[in-house]
Structure formats: C-alpha cells, structure tokens
N, CA, C and O atoms as a DFTB+ gen file, in Angstrom:
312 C
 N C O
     1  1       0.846      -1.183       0.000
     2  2       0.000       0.000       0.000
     3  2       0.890       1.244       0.000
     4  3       2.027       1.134       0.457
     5  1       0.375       2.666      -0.576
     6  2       1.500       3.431      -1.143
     7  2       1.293       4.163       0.475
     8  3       0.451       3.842       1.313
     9  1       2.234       5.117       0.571
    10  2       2.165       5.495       1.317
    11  2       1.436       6.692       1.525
    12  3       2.131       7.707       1.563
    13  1      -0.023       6.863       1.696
    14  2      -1.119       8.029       1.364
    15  2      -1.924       7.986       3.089
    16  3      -1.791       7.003       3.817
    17  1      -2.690       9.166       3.481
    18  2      -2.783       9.321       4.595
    19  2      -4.282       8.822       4.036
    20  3      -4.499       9.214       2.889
    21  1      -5.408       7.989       4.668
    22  2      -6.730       7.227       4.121
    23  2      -7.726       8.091       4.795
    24  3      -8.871       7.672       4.964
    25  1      -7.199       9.809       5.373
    26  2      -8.541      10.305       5.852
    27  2      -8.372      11.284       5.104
    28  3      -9.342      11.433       4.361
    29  1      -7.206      12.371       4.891
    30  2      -6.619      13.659       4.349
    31  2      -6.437      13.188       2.715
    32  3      -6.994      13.824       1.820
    33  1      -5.845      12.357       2.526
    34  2      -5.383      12.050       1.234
    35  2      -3.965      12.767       1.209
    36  3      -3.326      12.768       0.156
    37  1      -3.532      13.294       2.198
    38  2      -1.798      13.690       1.612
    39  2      -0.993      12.478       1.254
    40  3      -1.087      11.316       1.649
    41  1      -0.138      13.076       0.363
    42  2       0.911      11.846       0.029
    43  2       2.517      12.638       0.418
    44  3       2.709      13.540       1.234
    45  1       3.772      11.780      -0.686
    46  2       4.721      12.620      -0.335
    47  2       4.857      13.606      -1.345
    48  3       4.080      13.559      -2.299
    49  1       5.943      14.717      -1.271
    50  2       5.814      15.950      -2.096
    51  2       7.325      15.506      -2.818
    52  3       7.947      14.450      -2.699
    53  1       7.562      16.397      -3.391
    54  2       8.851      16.202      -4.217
    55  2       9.639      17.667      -3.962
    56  3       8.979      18.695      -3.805
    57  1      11.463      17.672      -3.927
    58  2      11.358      19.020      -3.935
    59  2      12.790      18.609      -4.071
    60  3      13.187      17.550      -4.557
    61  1      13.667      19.785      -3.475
    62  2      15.081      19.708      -3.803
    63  2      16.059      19.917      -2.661
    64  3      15.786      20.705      -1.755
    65  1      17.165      19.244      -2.684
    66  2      17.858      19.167      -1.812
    67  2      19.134      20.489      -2.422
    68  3      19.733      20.466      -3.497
    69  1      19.246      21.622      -1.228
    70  2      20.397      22.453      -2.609
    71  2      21.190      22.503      -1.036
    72  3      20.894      22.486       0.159
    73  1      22.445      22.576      -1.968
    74  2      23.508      22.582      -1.495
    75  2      23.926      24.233      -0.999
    76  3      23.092      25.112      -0.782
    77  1      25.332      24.381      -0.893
    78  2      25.931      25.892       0.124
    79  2      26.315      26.247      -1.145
    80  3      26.435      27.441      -1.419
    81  1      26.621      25.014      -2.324
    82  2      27.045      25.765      -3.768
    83  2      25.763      25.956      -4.767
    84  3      25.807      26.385      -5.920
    85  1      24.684      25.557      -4.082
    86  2      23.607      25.688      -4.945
    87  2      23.418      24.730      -6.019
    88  3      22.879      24.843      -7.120
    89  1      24.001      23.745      -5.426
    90  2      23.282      22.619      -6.555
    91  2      22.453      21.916      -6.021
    92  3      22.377      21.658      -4.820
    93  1      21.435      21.376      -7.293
    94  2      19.881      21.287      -7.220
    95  2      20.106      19.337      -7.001
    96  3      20.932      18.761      -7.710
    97  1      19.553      18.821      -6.319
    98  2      19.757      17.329      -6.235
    99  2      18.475      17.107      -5.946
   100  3      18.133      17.803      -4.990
   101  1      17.220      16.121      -6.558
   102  2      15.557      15.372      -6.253
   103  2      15.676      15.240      -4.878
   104  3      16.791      15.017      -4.407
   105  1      14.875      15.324      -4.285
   106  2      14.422      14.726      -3.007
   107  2      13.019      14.405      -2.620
   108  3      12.195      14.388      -3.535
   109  1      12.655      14.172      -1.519
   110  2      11.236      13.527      -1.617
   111  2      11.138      13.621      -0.208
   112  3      11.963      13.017       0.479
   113  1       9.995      14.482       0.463
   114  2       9.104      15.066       1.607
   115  2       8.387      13.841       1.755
   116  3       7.690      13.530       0.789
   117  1       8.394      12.828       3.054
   118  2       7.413      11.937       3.228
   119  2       6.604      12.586       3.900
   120  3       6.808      13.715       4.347
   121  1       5.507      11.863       4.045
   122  2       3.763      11.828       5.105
   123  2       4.473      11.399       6.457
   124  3       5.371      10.560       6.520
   125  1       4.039      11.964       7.326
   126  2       4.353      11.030       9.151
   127  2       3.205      10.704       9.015
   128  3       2.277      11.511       9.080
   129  1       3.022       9.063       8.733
   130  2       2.020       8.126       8.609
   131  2       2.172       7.621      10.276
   132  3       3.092       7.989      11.006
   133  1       1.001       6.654      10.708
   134  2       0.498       6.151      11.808
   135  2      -0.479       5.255      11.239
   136  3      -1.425       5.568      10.516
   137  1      -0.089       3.899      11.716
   138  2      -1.181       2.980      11.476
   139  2      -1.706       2.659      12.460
   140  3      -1.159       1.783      13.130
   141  1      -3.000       3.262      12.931
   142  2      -3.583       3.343      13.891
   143  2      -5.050       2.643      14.195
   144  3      -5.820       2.932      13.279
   145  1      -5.664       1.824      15.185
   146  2      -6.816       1.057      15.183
   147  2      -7.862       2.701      16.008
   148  3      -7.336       3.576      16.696
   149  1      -8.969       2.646      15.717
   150  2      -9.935       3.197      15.959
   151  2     -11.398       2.618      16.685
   152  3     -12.045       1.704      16.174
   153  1     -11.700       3.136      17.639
   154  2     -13.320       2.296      18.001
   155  2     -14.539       2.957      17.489
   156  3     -14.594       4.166      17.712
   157  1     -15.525       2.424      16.853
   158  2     -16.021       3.175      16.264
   159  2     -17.554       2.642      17.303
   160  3     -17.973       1.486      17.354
   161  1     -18.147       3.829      18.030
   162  2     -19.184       3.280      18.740
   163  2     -20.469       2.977      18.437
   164  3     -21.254       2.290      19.090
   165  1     -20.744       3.906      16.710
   166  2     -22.342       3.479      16.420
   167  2     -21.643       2.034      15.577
   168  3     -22.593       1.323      15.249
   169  1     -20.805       1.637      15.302
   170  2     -20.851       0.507      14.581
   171  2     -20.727      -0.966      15.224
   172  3     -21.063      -2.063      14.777
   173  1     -20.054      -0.547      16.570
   174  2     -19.561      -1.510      17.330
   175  2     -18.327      -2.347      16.827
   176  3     -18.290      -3.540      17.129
   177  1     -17.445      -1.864      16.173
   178  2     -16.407      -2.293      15.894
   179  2     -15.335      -1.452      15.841
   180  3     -15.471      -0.241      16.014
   181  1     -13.746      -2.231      15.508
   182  2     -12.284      -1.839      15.779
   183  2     -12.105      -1.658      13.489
   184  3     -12.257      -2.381      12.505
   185  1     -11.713      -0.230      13.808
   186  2     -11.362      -0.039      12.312
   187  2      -9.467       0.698      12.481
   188  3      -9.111       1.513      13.332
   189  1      -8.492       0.008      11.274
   190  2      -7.164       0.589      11.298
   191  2      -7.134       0.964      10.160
   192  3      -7.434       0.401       9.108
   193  1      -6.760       1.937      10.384
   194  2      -6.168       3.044       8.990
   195  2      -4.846       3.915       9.463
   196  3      -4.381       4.155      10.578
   197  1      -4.461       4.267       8.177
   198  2      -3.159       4.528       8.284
   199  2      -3.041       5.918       7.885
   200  3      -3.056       6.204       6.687
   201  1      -2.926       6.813       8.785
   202  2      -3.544       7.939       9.038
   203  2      -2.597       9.357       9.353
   204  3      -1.815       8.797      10.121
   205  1      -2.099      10.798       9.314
   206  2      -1.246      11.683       8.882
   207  2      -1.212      11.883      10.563
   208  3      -2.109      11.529      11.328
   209  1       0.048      12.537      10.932
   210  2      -0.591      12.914      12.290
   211  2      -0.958      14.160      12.277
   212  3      -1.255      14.628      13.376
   213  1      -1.033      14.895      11.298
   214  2      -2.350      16.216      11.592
   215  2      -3.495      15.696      11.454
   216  3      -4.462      16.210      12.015
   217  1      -3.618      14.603      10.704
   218  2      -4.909      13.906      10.762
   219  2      -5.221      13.009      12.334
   220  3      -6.307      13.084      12.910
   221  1      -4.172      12.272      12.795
   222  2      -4.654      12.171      14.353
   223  2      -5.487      13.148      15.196
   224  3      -6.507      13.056      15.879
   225  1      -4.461      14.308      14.796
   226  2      -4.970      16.012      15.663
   227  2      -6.960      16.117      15.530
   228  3      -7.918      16.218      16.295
   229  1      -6.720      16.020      14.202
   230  2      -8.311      16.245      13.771
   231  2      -9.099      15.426      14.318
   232  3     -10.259      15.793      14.509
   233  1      -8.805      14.494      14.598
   234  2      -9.660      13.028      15.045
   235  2      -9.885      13.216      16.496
   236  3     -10.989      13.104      17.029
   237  1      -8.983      13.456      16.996
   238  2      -9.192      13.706      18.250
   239  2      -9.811      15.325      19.078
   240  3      -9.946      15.662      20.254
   241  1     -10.068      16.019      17.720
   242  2     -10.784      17.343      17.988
   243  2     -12.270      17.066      17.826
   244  3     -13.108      17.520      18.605
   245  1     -12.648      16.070      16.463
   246  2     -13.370      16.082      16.028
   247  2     -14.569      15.076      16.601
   248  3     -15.728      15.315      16.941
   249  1     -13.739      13.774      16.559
   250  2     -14.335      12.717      16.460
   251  2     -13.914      12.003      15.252
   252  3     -13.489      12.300      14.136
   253  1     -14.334      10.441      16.230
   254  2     -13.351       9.307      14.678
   255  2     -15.113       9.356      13.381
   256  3     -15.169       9.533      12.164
   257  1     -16.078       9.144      14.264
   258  2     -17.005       9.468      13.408
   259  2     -18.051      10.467      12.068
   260  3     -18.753      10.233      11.084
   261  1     -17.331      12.139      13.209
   262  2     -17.771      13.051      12.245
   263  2     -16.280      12.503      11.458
   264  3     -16.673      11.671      10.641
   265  1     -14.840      12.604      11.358
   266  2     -13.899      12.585      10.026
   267  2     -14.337      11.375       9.645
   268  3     -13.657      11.260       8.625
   269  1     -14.864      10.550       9.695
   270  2     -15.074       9.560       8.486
   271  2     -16.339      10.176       7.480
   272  3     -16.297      10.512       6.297
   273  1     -17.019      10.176       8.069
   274  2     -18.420      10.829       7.748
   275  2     -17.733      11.755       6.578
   276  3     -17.979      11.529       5.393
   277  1     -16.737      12.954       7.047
   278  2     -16.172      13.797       5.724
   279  2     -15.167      13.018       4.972
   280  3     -14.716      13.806       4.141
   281  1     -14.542      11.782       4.830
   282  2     -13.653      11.769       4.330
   283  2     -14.399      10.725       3.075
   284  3     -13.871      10.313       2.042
   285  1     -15.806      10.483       3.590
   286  2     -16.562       8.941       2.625
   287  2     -17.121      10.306       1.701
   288  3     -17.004      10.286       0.476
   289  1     -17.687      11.387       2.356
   290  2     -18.281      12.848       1.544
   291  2     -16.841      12.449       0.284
   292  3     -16.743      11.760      -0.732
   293  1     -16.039      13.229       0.992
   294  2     -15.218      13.565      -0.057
   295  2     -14.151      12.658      -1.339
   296  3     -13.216      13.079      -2.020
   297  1     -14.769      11.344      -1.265
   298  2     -14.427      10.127      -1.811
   299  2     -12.801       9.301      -1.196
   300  3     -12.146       8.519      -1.886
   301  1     -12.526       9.629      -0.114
   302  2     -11.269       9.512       0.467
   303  2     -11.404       7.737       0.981
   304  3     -10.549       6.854       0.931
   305  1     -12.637       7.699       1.401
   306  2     -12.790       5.818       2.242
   307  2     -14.027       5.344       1.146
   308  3     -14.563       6.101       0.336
   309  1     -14.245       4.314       1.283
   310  2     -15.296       3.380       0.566
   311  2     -16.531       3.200       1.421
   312  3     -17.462       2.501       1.022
C-alpha cells in the first residue's frame, strides 16, 4: 500500500535538496504516517487506517465518526 494518509489524502511531495554551492539534487518530503486502530461506537467495531498525524490532531478534535463521515463525503474511504 502506497504510502497516502486514508482520511486527508496527503501523500509525499517532491522538492530539492540544494547545497551551500547551490546545486539542485531530487528529493522527496514523506507523510508522518500512523497505522492506527480506531473504536467506532455506532458501529460496534475496531477499524485501522493509516492515518497523517495532523490527521490524528483532527480526530481527536473532532471525532473518529464526524472525520469519516467527511472523508466517505469527499471520496477519500469506501
């Protein structure tokens, strides 16, 4: 599985590594992923997703229920 956050949808970014002489070398910005289990209480079950940790932040402001609720809105879960 690639490495994509399954509530936010961030992935990694691309960018450049420059040097003190200014040379340009690829590099690649990962996600701080968390594969994390969830309780979900109207369903009565344990759900894991693998999740951003600004997306933890949200979850735990929000609720695991209202962010699913937006992330199925916004075609992010099934």
């Amino acid at each position: 599985m690639s490495r994509v956050c399954q509530i936010t949808g961030k992935r990694a970014m691309v960018g450049n590594n420059v040097s003190h002489a200014m040379n340009k070398t690829k590099r690649k910005f990962s996600v701080n992923l968390v594969k994390k289990r969830f309780y979900i209480v109207e369903e009565d079950r344990w759900v894991t997703l693998k999740v951003s940790t600004s997306a933890l932040k949200t979850i735990n402001k929000k609720g695991i229920a209202a962010v699913l609720k937006e992330a199925k809105a916004n075609g992010l879960l099934k």
